[in-house]
C-alpha positions, 0 to 999 in steps of 0.5 A: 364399678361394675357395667350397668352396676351402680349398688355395688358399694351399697350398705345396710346401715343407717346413715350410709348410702343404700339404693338399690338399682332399678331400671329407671335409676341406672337410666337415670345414672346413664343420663349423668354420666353423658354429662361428666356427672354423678349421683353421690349414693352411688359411690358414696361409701367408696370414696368416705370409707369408716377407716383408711384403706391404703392401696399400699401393701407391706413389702420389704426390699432385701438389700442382698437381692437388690445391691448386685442390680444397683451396681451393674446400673454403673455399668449400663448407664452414665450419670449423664445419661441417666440423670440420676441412676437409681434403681427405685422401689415400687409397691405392688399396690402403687405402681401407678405413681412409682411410689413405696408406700403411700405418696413416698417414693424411695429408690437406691442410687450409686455413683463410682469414684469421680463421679459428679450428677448435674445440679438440679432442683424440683419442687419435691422435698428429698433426702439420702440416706447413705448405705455403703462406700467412702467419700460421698458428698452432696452440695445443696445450695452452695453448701458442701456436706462430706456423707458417711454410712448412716449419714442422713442430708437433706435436698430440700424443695426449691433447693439447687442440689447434686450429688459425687463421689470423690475421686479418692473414694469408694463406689458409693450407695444411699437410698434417696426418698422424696414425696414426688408422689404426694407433690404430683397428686397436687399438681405443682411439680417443677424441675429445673436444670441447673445453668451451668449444669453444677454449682460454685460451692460458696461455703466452707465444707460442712458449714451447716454442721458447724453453724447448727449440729450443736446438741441443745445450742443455736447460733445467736445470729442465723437469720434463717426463715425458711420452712425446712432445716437449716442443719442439712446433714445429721451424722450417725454417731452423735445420733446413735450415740444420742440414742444411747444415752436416752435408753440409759434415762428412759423405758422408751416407748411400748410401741416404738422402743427409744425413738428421736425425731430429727428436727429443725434446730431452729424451729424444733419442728419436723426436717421439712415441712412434708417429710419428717424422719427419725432413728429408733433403738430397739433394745436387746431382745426387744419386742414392742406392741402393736399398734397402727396409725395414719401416716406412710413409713419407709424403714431402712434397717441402720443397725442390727437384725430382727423382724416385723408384723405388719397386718399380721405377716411376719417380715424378717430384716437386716441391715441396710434393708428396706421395708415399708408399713402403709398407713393404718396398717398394724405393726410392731418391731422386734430385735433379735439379738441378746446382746446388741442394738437394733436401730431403724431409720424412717421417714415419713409423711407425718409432717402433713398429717399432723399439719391438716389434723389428720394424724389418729392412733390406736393400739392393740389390747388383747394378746398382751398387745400383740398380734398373732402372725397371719392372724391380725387382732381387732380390738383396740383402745385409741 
């Protein structure tokens, strides 16, 4: 708010705040604010906006400019140094909280063959998400999961986790996302180091792939009860494949192409209880229709090349990209290709939009339902 200025969020409408300044009521204001106080009309309108006003912006992270600057972070610093060596993304619009777009945070990780981070846990829920290189693994609470490209692992909250390589393998890239931001602006971040700085896997390698990667089957004693997934690894090809499949039986989505959510087998309900994600087809040619929703989602490109309009600029990707679309922002996909798919990988916060009823969707009418780049539409039908 502008110096002595207490009117600038004023409104001329009926229901919505509108005093004007005079010299009794800015002195007026002086006088609360002595006392870490406030008159609500004055920013009333500010923090009750008629829409969601994402401070994010879209941006989209090219994997050709970033990957030279990822693999001489090898070169500089140690995993033991560094803890994690991550290279993360930062929105222009939220550097204040490190995040990519709303309360994600997203970054790219390597390690080199023989490589082993230490154990840790944190009270934030994370995922890899694997871009390049042979041999990767993750142990989350004694469970050892061996990762390829596109693997998806889970490193739920509260859960003790480390990342390596083998030593037989290649150097190594996956992108890590997390809701740091999100669990920080709640104020109940923890973070631990594991005693013995690694763990004793207690289990047989990709165990939970066993136990629960079955399609459409679920083991008949599990006992499990916690609130995220007790599959911690989703492979590549049955998901790609499972694509595939369903765009032969269905026309998909107007706005999303032939999109599956990867869910809690035991629950049916999303990964983790504050981050969900999915993979999405996009057909030969393809082109979806606009629409914008709440909700922030981090797109990794898994397959193919094409492009997005996002709030009316046009964002070109391809594969292994990142690119990001902020909450109510307007957006629609394209594949460029005549003759190949297109598959996006996302997460997003949509578990806690749909947890606190906060979760609204609208679509694009006119322009056959899309949107006019550097030129963003405005009627809608919810």
């Amino acid at each position: 708010m502008e110096a002595n200025r207490y009117d600038t969020y004023s409104e001329n409408t009926a229901g919505r705040a509108n005093v004007a300044d005079s010299p009794e009521r800015v002195a007026y204001y002086e006088e609360l604010a002595r006392l870490e106080t406030g008159a609500l009309w004055t920013v009333a309108n500010k923090i009750e906006p008629w829409a969601p006003r994402s401070a994010s912006v879209p941006v989209v992270w090219r994997y050709q400019d970033l990957r030279g600057h990822v693999l001489r972070s090898a070169e500089l610093v140690s995993p033991e140094e560094a803890g994690r060596r991550v290279i993360y993304l930062n929105n222009p619009g939220r550097r204040d909280v490190a995040a990519a777009v709303g309360w994600l945070y997203s970054g790219l990780q390597v390690m080199k063959p023989g490589e082993l981070a230490s154990a840790h846990a944190h009270s934030h829920s994370a995922l890899r998400f694997i871009m390049e290189g042979r041999g990767a693994y993750t142990v989350v609470d004694g469970h050892k999961m061996t990762l390829g490209a596109n693997d998806f692992v889970l490193t739920p909250n509260g859960t003790w986790h480390e990342h390596g390589v083998a030593q037989d393998g290649t150097t190594c890239i996956w992108q890590d996302g997390l809701d740091i931001p999100l669990v920080n602006a709640l104020e109940a971040g923890f973070y631990a180091v594991h005693p013995d700085l690694n763990q004793t896997v207690t289990h047989p390698v990709d165990d939970t792939s066993g136990a629960w990667g079955g399609v459409a089957l679920r083991p008949q004693v599990s006992g499990w009860t916690k609130p995220y997934s007790p599959l911690f690894k989703y492979e590549w090809e049955p998901t790609y494949e499972a694509l595939r499949r369903y765009a032969r039986t269905t026309a998909g989505s107007p706005y999303d192409g032939v999109l599956l959510e990867y869910v809690n087998p035991a629950t049916g309900g999303a990964v983790m209880p504050t981050i969900g994600a999915s993979m999405q087809l996009l057909r030969p040619g393809e082109h979806t229709k606009a629409h914008r929703h709440t909700g922030s989602f981090i797109y990794q490109v898994a397959k193919g090349s094409g492009f997005s309009i996002i709030d009316g600029q046009r964002f070109d990707w391809t594969e292994r990209d990142i690119f990001c679309v902020p909450s109510w922002a307007i957006h629609e996909h394209a594949n460029l290709s005549s003759n190949d798919d297109a598959c996006l990988f996302c997460f997003n916060d949509l578990p806690v939009m749909r947890s606190l009823s906060l979760y609204r969707e609208e679509v694009v009418k006119d322009n056959d339902g899309h949107q006019i780049p550097s030129k963003p539409l405005t009627t809608w039908s919810s």
